[in-house]
C-alpha positions in Angstrom: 0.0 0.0 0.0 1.1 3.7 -1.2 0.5 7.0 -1.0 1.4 9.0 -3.8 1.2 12.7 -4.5 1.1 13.4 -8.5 2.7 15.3 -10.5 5.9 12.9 -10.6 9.1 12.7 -12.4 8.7 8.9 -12.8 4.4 8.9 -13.8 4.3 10.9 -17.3 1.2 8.8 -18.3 -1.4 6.4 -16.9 0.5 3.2 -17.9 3.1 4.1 -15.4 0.8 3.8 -12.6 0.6 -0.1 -13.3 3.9 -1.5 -13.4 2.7 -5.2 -13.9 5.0 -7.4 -15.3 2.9 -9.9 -16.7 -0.1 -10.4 -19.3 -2.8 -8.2 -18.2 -7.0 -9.4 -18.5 -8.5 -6.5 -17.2 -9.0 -2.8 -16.9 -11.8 -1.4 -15.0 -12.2 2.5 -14.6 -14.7 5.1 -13.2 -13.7 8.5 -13.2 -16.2 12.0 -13.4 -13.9 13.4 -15.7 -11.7 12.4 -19.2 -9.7 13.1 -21.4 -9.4 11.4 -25.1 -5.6 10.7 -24.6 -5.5 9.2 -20.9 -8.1 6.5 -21.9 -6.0 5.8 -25.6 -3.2 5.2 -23.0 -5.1 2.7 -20.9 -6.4 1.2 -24.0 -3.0 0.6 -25.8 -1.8 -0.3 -22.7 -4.5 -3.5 -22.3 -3.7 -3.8 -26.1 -0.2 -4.9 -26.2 -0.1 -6.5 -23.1 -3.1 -8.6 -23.0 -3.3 -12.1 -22.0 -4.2 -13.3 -25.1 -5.2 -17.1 -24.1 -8.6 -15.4 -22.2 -11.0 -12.8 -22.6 -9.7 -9.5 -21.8 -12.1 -6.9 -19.9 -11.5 -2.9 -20.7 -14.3 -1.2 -19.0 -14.1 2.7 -18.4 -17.2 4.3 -17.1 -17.6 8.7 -17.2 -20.0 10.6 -16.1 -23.0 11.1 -18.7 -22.5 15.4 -18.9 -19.6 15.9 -17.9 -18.2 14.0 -21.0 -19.9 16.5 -23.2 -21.3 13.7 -25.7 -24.8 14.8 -25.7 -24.2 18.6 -26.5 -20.7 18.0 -28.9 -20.6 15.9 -32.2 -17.2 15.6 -32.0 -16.9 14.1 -28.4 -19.3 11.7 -29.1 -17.1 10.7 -32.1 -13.7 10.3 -30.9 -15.0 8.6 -27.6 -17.6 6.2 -30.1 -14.5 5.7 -32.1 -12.3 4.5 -29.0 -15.2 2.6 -27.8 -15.5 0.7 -31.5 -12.2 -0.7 -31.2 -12.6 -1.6 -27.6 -15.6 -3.9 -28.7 -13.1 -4.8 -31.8 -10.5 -6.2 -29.6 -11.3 -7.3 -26.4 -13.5 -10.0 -26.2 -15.4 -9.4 -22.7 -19.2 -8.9 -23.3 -18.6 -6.0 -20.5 -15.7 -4.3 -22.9 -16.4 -0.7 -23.8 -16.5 3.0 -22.7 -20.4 4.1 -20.9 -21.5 7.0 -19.6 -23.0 7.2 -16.6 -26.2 9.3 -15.2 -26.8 9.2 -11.5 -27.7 12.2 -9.7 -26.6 14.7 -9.6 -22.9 13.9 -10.2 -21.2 10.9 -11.1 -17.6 11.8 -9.2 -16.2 8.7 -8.1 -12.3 7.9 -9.2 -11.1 4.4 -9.2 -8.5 2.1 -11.5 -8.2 -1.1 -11.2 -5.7 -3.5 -13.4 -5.3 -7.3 -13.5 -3.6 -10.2 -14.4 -4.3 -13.6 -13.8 -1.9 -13.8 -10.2 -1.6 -10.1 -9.3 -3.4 -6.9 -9.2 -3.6 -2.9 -8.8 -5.9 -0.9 -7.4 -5.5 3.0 -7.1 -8.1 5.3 -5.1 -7.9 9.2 -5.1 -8.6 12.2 -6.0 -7.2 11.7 -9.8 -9.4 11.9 -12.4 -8.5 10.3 -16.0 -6.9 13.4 -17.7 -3.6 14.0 -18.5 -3.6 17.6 -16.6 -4.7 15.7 -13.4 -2.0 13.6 -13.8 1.1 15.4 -14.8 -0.2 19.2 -13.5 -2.7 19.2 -10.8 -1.8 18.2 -7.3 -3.5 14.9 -6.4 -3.2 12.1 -3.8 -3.9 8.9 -5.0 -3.3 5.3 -2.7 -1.8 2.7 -4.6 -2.8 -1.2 -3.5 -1.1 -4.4 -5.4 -2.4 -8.0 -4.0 -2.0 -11.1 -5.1 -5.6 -12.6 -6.7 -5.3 -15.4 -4.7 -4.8 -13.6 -1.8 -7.3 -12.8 1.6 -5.3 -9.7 3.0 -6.9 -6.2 3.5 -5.9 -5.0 -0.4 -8.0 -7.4 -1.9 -11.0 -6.9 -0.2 -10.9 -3.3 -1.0 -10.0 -4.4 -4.9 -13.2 -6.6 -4.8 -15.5 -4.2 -2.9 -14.4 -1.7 -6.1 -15.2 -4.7 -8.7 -19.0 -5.1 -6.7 -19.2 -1.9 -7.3 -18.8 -1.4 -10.8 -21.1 -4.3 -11.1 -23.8 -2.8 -9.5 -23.3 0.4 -11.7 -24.3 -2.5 -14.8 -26.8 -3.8 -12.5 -28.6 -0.9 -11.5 -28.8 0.5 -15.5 -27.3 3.9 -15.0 -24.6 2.9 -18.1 -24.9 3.7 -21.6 -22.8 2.0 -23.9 -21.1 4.7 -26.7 -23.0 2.5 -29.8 -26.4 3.1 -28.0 -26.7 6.7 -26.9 -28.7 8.3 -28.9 -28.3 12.4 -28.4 -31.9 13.0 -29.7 -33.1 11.9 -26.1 -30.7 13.1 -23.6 -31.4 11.3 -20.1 -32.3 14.8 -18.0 -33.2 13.7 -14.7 -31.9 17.0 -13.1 -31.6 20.9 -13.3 -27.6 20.3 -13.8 -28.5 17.5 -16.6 -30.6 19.7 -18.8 -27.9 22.8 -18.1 -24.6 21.3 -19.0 -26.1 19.8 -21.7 -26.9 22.7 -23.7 -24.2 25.2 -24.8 -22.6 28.7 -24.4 -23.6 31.4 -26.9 -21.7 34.7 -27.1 -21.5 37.6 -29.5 -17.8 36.8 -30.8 -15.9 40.6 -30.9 -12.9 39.5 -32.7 -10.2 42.1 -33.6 -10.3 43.1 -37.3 -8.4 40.1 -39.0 -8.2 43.3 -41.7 -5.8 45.9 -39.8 -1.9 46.6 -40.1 -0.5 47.8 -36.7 1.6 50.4 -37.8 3.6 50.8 -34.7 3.2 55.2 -34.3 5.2 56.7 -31.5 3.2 57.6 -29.2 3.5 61.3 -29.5 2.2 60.9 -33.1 -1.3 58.3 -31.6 -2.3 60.7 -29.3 -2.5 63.5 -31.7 -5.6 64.7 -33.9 -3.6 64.5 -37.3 -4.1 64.1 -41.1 -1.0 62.3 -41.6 -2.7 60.2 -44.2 -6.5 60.2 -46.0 -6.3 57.0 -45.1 -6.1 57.2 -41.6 -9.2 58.0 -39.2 -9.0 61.1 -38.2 -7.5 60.5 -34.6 -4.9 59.2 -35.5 -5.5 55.1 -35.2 -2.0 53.1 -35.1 -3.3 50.5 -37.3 -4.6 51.2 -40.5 -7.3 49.1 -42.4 -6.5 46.8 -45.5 -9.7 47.0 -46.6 -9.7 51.0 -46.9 -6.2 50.0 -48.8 -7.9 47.9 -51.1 -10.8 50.0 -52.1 -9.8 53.3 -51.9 -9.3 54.6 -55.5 -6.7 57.2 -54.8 -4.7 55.8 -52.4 -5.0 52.1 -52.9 -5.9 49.3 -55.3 -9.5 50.8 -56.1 -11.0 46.5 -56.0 -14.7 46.9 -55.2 -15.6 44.1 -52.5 -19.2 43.2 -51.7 -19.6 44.1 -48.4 -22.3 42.2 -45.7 -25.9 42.3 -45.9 -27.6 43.1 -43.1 -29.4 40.2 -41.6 -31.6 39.9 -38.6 -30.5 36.9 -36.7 -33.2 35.5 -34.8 -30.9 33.4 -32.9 -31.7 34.7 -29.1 -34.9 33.2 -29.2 -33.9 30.0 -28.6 -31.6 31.2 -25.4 -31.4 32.9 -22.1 -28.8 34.9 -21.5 -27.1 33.5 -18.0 -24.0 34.9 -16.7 -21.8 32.7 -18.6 -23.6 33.8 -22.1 -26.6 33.3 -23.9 -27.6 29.3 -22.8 -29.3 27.4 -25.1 -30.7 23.9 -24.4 -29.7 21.1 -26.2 -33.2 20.1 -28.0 -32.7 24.0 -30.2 -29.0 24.0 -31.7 -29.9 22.9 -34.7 -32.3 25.8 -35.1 -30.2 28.0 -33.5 -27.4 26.8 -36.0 -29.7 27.5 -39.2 -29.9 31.4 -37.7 -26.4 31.2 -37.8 -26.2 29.9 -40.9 -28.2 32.7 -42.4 -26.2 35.4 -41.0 -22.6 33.9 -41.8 -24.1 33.4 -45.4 -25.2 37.1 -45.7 -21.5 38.1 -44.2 -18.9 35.3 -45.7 -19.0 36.9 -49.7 -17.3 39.7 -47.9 -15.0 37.4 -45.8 -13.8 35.5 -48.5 -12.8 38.1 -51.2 -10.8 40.0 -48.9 -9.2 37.1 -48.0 -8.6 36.0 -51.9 -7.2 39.0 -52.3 -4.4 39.2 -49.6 -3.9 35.4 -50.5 -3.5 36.1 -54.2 -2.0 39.7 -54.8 -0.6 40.4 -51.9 2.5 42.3 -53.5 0.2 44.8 -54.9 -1.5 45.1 -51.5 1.9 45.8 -50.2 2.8 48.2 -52.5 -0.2 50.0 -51.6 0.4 49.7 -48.3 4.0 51.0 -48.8 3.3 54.5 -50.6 0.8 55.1 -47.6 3.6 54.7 -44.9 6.0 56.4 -47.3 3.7 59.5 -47.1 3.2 59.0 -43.1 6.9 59.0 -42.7 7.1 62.1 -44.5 4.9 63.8 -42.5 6.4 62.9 -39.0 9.7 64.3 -40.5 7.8 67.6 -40.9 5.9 67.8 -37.9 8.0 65.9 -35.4 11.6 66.9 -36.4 14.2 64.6 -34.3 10.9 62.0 -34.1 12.0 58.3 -35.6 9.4 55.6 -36.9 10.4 52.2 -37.2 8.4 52.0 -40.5 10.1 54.8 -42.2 12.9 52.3 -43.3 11.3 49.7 -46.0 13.4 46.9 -44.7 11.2 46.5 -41.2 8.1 47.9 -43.2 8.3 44.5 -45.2 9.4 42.2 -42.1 6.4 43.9 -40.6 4.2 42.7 -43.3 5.4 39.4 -44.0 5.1 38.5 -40.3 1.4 39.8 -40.5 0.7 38.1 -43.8 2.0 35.0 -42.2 -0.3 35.5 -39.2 -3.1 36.2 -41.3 -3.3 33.2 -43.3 -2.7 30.9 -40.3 -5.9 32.7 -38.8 -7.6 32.4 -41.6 -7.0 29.0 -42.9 -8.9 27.6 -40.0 -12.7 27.3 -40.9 -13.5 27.5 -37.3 -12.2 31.0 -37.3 -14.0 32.2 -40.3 -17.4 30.6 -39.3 -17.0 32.5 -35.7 -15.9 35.8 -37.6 -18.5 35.2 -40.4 -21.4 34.6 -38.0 -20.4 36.8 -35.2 -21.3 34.3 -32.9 -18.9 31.7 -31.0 -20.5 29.1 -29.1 -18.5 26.6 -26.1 -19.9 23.4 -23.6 -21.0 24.8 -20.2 -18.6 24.1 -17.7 -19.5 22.0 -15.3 -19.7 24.5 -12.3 -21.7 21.8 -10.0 -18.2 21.9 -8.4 -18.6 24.4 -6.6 -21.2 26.2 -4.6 -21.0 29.5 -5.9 -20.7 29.5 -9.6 -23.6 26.8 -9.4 -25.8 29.0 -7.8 -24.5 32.0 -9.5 -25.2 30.6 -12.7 -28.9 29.1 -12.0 -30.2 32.1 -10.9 -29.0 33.9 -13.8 -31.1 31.4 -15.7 -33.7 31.9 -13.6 -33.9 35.9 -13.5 -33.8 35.7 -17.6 -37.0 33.8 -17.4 -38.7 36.1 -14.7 -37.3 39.1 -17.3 -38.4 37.6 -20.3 -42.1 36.9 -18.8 -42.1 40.7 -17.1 -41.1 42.6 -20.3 -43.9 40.4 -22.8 -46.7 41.7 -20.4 -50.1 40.3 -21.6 -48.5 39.7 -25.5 -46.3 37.1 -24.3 -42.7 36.4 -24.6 -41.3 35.9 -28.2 -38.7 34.0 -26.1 -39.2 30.5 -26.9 -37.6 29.0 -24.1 -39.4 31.3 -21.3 -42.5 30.9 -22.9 -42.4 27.1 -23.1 -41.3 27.1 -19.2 -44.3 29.0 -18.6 -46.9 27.3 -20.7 -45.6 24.2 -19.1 -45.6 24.9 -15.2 -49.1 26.6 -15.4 -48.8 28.8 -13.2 -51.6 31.0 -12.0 -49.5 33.7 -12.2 -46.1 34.9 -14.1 -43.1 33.8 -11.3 -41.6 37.0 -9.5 -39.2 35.5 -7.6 -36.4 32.9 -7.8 -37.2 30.8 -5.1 -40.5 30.3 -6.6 -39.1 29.6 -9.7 -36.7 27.4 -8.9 -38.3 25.2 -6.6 -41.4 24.6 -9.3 -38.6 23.5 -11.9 -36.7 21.0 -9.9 -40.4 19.5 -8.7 -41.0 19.4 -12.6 -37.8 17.8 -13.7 -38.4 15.5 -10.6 -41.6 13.9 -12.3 -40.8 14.2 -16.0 -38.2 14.3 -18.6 -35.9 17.9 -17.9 -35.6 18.2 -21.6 -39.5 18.6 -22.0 -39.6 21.7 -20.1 -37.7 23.5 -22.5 -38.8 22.2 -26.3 -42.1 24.0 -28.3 -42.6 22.2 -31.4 -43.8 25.4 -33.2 -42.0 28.8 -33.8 -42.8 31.3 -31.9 -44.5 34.3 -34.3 
């Protein structure tokens, strides 16, 4: 029996927490939290040292939200895709990756790794991700025993193994191959939160702008150092207005945005995290997006052609504009330098900003965000602790109250608050957030959570 404290020069990854010199047959794990890369390491681990002559179990239980699979696609993939080969390779009926849903919080951390005449179990406060491991501080006690053996280390191994067989026997485990995200299990207030997802208005500096680097005598002037300049003097200067302008630049006409109203916000309440949305409305919340990045991309995508494909020109441009700004501080500011007046730094400026530029912008993720305006992200899970949980249900709840309070008779074109109150029947609209928040657990209580929120017509 050991105690160990993590991080540790000798653990970099979860296989050195098993030193078992002999042909494993199992790996059982249950841990709140994962990450894709500590269970591949477990998995390759049973991989190439399985005891091939038997049936090899590789069993790794999550908890149901906190492994993000019912509000992101891509979770659900690589975990399905880990749990595919899992069913592929190791014969055990029992052999996969499950989430599970108890309430409110599946937290427990355990490992446990055999062979067929020794074992290791390891209890703590480590959960199965690589920053737990090598960054966080965690305490973790390490037993091995003998599977033959009666001693104090083997009951505690077996009392673990009961238990993850009464997780299977109870049905709170859902295999990867059978969820299905269309019906998230929401049993709880936390359930139907952290399964939604994080909208905020994405205020992304102008991918378009050349810092120009002004002293800052020159910035805090009003000047006319240059038409193309604002007139405060800005100390970045816009590629578009370099582009277009007819005089001073390349004179290329660019379709700029339509304006489109997003109807997006219906579908949210706006919490103090940003604008949550439940998971049974981001598809429609994605076809609003859709329309606005549509209206906004033609203008997106020329620009960036352009700096792609002539960006000589665009420096040349770009080049007689700080020739005729360097003039100007010579005559205003005598004895004032400007680290652009001398070409050679202009054009290492402008390569390293061309260079920066394309790396931004050859991600689609980028150019989605800055095309719809919108950037989205997985609640946390703030259940953790006290304060942010609170903090962050009553916001929810005061966005209801607000929505219902500022429809008046009409009724709210919010979706979600409408829905909440068509569904708790209340006599009257909810003023307070006890009130509130005491009718919604008792609701969630006795029904599906994801019911409270979804209207299957639009809202006028």
């Amino acid at each position: 029996m050991k105690l160990i404290k993590t991080p540790a020069e000798s653990i970099t990854d979860f296989e050195d927490l098993f030193p078992i010199d002999k042909a494993l047959m199992r790996v059982l794990v249950v841990s709140g939290y994962y990450d894709n890369q500590s269970i591949k390491q477990l998995f390759e681990m049973l991989k190439k040292r399985r005891d091939k002559r038997s049936s090899s179990e590789f069993v790794i239980i999550v908890d149901a939200f906190a492994s993000r699979c019912y509000s992101d696609s891509k979770m659900l993939g690589k975990l399905s895709a880990i749990n595919q080969k899992a069913r592929e390779i190791f014969s055990h009926e029992r052999s996969g990756v499950y989430l599970a849903k108890t309430s409110p919080l599946f937290h427990p951390k355990g490992y446990l790794v055999e062979s067929r005449t020794t074992g290791r179990f390891i209890l703590g406060s480590l959960n199965l991700t690589n920053k737990g491991l090598t960054k966080n501080e965690e305490l973790i006690l390490s037993l091995s025993y003998n599977i033959a053996g009666k001693g104090k280390e083997n009951r505690i191994a077996q009392d673990f193994k009961h238990y993850v067989d009464d997780l299977f026997k109870r049905k709170v485990l859902t295999r990867l191959d059978c969820v299905d995200t269309k019906t998230t299990p929401s049993s709880s207030l936390r359930d139907v939160l952290i399964s939604g997802r994080l909208y905020s208005e994405f205020k992304a500096q102008d991918p378009f702008r050349f810092d120009l680097n002004l002293p800052d005598e020159v910035v805090k002037e009003i000047s006319s150092l240059n038409p193309m300049l604002e007139s405060k003097t800005s100390n970045t200067i816009s590629i578009t207005k370099i582009i277009e302008d007819e005089n001073n630049g390349l004179g290329i006409k660019i379709p700029h945005s339509t304006v489109i109203k997003s109807q997006w916000k219906k579908y949210c309440l706006q919490s103090c995290y940003g604008y949550w949305a439940p998971q049974c409305y981001l598809e429609n919340i994605e076809e609003e997006l859709v329309k606005k990045s549509d209206a906004r991309r033609p203008f997106y995508t020329e620009m960036i052609t352009i700096i792609s494909n002539q960006d000589d020109l665009v420096f040349q441009a770009l080049e007689k504009v700080c020739q005729t700004i360097s003039e100007r501080i010579e005559s205003d500011y005598p004895g004032l330098t400007w680290k652009y007046s001398n070409p050679n730094e202009l054009k290492n400026g402008w390569n390293k900003w061309l260079l920066l530029f394309k790396i931004k912008t050859g991600n689609s993720e980028y150019i989605k965000r800055l095309s719809s305006g919108i950037s989205n992200v997985s609640v946390p899970d703030v259940w953790c602790d006290h304060v942010s949980k609170e903090e962050f249900e009553k916001s929810i709840f005061e966005a209801m109250i607000y929505e219902w309070q500022k429809s008046g008779d009409n009724g709210s074109r919010n979706l979600l608050a409408s829905r909440v109150l068509n569904e708790l029947e209340p006599s009257s609209p909810f003023s307070d957030i006890e009130s509130l928040s005491e009718r919604i657990t008792e609701y969630i209580d006795k029904n599906c959570g994801e019911e409270l929120f979804y209207w299957d017509y639009e809202a006028p």
